[in-house]
N, C-alpha and C positions, 0 to 999 in steps of 0.2 A: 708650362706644364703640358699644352699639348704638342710641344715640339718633342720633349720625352715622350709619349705614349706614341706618336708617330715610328722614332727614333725603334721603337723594340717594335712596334709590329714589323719592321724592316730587318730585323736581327732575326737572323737564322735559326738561333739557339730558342727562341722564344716560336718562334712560326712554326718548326720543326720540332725539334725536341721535347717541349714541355707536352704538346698532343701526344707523343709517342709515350713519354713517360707513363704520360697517364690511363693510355692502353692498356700497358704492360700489366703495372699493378690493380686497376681499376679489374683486368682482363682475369688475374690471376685471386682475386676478389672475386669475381663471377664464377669461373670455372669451380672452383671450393667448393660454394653452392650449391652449384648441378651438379660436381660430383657425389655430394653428399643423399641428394636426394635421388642419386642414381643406389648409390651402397643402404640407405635405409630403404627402397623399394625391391632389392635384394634381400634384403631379408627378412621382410614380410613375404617375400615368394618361398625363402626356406621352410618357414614353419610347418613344418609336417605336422599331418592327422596322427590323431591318439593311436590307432591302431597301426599305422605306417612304425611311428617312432616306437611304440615295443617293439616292433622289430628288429631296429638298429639296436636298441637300447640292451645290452651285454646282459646286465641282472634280469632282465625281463625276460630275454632268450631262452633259458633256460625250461621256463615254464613253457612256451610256446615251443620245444621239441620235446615236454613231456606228452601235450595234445598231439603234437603229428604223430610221436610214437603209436599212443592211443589211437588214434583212427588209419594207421596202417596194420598194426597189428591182427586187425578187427577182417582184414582185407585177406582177399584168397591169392595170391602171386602166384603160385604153383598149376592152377587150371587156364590158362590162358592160349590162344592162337596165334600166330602170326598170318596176318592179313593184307595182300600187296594192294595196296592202295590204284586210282586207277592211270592211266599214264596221260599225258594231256592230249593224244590224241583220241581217246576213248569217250563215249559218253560217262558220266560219273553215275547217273542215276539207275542208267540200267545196268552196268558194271557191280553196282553194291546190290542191287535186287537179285543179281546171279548167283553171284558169293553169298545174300544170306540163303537163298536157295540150296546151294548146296552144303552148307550150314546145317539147313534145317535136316536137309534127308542124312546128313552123316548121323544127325542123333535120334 
């Protein structure tokens, strides 16, 4: 008997192979696994916020551009300035203190 057990750890197909085999599938066993719990911690990250998801949500839309209707409507478009912002070589602070300055004397 242990002339046999000798006999196959000397056999290629046994010392080589059956480790590899069991890689494989062992391998392909594992990865299933982690991918699995790569794809369910994907979509615990999808789940959107109530107010996110009416947004997507098509029936919901509708109500949410009867509100924005509503609060633009409300809104004056027609009395507005255009105002050149300041260039990056300029200070910002004293640049907008200038502008509302002449701002204020225009009205």
């Amino acid at each position: 008997m242990w002339n046999q057990v000798r006999k196959l750890q000397k056999n290629r197909t046994v010392k080589y192979g059956i480790p590899m085999l069991l890689l494989v599938v062992g391998g392909s066993f594992g990865l299933r696994e982690f991918t699995q719990i790569r794809y369910d911690a994907q979509k615990i990250k999808k789940k959107l916020d109530p107010t996110l998801e009416a947004r997507v949500n098509t029936k919901k839309q509708l109500a949410i551009l009867q509100d924005e209707y509503e609060k633009l409507k409300d809104l004056d478009l027609d009395g507005w300035k255009n105002i050149r912002g300041p260039r990056p070589w300029e200070d910002s602070k004293e640049y907008q203190e200038e502008q509302l300055a002449r701002l204020n004397k225009g009205t």
